[in-house]
N, C-alpha and C positions, 0 to 999 in steps of 0.2 A: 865700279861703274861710275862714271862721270853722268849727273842729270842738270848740272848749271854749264853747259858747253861756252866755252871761251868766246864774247860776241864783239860787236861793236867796231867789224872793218871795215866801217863806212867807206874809207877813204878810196878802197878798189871796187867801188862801186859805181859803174857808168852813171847811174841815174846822180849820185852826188857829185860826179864829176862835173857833170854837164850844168848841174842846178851851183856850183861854184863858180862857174862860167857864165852863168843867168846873171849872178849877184854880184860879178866886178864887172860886167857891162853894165848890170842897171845902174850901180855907184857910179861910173861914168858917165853915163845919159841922164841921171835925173841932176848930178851937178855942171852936167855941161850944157843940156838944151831945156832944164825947167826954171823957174822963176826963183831969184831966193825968195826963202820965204812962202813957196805955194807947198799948202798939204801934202801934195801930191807924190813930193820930192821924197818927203819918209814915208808915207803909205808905200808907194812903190819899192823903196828898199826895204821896209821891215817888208814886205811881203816877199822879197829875194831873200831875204836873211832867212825868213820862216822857212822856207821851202829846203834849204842848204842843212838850217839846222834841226828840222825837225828828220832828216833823212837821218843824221847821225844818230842823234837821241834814240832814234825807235830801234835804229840797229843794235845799241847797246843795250835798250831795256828789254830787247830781244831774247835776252839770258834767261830772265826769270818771267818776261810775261808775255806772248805771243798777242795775245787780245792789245798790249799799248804799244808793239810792236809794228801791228799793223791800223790802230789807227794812229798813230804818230805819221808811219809812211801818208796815210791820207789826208791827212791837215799838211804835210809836203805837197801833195798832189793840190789841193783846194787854195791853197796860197800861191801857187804859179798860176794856178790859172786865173787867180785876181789878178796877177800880174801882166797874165795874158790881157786881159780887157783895159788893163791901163794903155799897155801899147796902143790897142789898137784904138782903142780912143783918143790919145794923143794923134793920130793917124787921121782919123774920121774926121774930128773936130779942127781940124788944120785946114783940110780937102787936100792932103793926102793919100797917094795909093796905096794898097794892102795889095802884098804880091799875092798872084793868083796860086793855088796849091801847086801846080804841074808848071811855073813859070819856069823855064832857064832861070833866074835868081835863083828862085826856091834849089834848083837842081844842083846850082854851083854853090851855094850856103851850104848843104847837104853831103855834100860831097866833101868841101872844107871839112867838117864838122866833123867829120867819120878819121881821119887822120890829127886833127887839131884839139888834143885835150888841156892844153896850158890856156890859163886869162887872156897871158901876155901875149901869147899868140892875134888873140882879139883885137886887143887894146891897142896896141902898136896900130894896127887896122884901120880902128875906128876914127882914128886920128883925122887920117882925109876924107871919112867918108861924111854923106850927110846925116844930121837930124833921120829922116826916114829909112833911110838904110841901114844905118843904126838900130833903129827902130825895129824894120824887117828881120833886120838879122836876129835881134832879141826873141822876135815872134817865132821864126823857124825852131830857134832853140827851146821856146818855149814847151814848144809842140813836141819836138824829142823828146824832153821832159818827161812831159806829159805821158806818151807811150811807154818810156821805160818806168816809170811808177808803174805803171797799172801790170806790168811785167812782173816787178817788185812783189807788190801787192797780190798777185798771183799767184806766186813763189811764195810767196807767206801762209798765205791760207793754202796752199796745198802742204808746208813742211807742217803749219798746226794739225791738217787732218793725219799726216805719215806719223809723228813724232810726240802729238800732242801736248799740253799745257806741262808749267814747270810741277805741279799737282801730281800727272800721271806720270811724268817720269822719274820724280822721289817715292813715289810708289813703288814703281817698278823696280828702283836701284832698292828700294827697300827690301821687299819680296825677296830680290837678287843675291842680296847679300846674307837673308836668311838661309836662302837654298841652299847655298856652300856653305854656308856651317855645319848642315845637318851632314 
């Protein structure tokens, strides 16, 4: 019986998908529309980094610890969403608009987004668009983010209560491997 199950495939995970997408737009928008030089520009990306790479980390510690498994996923989740407030402050502090949730934007971002898993896809995009559309589009994504974490994270604490800690399953392989001897 196998109790350390093979983990760490981040990579076919929408929610890493989508937060790899967060992290080459923000690297785009904070050196294309911020200041050199303002905080903001690495605040912003180390908190795109965090979110990308805390998604992989937790999946791989996955193996042996479900508890840093899922709080890994949630410092993912809590780092987009700092990232979220940067947007929109960049936004606010402008007097910029913030699409409305149910906007047409929102609907065609949304829509893009569901078939568009590559950067480049983006980036190519972003090229003509502006500063807040930019921006917008970051926010939408944010929020997908956002939802499929907590999907994640949900998925996790239900396989902990199915399958339980790396503990009860060398237990159980143990147990296991006695019974067939006897």
């Amino acid at each position: 019986m196998t109790f350390i199950p093979q983990r760490g495939h981040y990579r076919n995970l929408k929610a890493f998908k989508v937060a790899e997408i967060i992290y080459d737009i923000t690297y785009f928008f904070a050196h294309r529309y911020l200041q050199r030089g303002d905080r903001t520009v690495d605040q912003m990306i180390q908190a795109a980094r965090s979110g990308k790479q805390n998604i992989a980390e937790g999946s791989a510690a996955g193996s042996t610890s479900k508890e840093t498994e899922i709080k890994l996923t949630n410092v993912a989740k809590a780092s987009l969403q700092e990232l979220l407030l940067d947007y929109e402050d960049y936004l606010r502090v402008r007097g910029l608009s913030i699409w409305e949730k149910n906007s047409r934007e929102v609907a065609q971002t949304r829509t893009f987004c569901m078939s568009h898993t590559e950067s480049q896809d983006y980036i190519s995009r972003l090229q003509t668009r502006t500063d807040a559309t930019a921006a917008s589009i970051a926010i939408v994504l944010l929020h997908q983010a956002d939802v499929l974490l907590h999907r994640l994270i949900e998925r996790q604490k239900k396989d902990f209560l199915e399958q339980g800690g790396i503990r009860e399953q060398m237990t159980h392989a143990r147990l296991e491997a006695r019974r067939r001897k006897q």
